[in-house]
Each structure stands twice: as C-alpha cells, then as structure tokens.
C-alpha positions in Angstrom: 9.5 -43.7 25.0 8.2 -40.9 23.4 10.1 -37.4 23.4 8.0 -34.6 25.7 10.8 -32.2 26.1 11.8 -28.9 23.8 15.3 -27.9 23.2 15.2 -24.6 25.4 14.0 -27.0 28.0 16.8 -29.9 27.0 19.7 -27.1 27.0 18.4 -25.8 30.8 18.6 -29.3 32.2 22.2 -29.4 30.5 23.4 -26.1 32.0 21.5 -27.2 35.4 23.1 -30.6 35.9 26.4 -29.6 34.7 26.6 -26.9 37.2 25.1 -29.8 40.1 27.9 -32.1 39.1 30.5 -29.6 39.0 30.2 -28.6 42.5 31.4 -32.1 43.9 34.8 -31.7 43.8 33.9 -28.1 45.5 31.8 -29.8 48.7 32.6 -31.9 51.4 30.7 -35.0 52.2 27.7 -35.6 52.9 27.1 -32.5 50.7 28.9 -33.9 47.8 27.1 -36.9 47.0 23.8 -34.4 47.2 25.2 -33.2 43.7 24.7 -36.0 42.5 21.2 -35.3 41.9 22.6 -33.7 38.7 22.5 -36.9 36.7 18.6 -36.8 36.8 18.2 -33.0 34.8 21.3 -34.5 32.8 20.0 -37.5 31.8 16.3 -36.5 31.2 17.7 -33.7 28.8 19.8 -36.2 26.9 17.4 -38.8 26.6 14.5 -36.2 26.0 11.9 -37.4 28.2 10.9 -37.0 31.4 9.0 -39.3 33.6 7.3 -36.7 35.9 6.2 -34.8 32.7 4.8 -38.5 31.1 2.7 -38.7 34.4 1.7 -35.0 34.5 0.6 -34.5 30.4 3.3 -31.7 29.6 5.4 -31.4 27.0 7.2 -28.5 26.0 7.8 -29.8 22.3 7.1 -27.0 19.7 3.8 -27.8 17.8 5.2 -29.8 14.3 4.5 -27.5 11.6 2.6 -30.1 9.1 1.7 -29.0 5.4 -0.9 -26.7 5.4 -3.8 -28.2 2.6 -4.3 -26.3 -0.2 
C-alpha cells in the first residue's frame, strides 16, 4: 500500500473525522450512527492512503526533492 496523501491533506481528514465522531454523543439515533462515517476520513489520514485516490491517480504527496546532479 503505497502512501498518496500529503500532510495538509492527512491533518484535514483528522480535524474532519474528529469533528464527525464528536457529534455522536450530540445526535439522536438514527442520526448518530450517520457520524460514524468519521472513521473513514480518520482512518485514511492515519494510514495515509486512500482507496478512491488509488483508483482515481491522485496524490497530494509533495514532489521528493532528490539531489540535483552536478
């Protein structure tokens, strides 16, 4: 599984699940368990991949700086 997502992107997906998951206790059901939809931006940004982008060809990943020959 290789890596496709930057760390702007990562920290969004944080700050976007976090705020999903934080508004079950705030809901009643069936609207609750809709916040659960949270784990998905959560766990893409921890693991640092994301399946949609995989099928799509984006990555968001900073170009690596290699040494420049000289």
């Amino acid at each position: 599984m290789t890596r496709n997502l930057g760390m702007v992107d990562r920290l969004v997906r944080i700050v976007i699940g976090a705020m999903l998951l934080g508004l079950y206790g705030a809901l009643q059901p069936p609207w609750r368990y809709l916040t659960l939809l949270g784990l998905i931006p959560l766990g893409t940004a921890l693991t640092g991949n994301c399946p949609l982008y995989s099928v799509l060809g984006i990555s968001t990943l900073g170009k690596k700086s290699g040494s420049s020959p000289g």
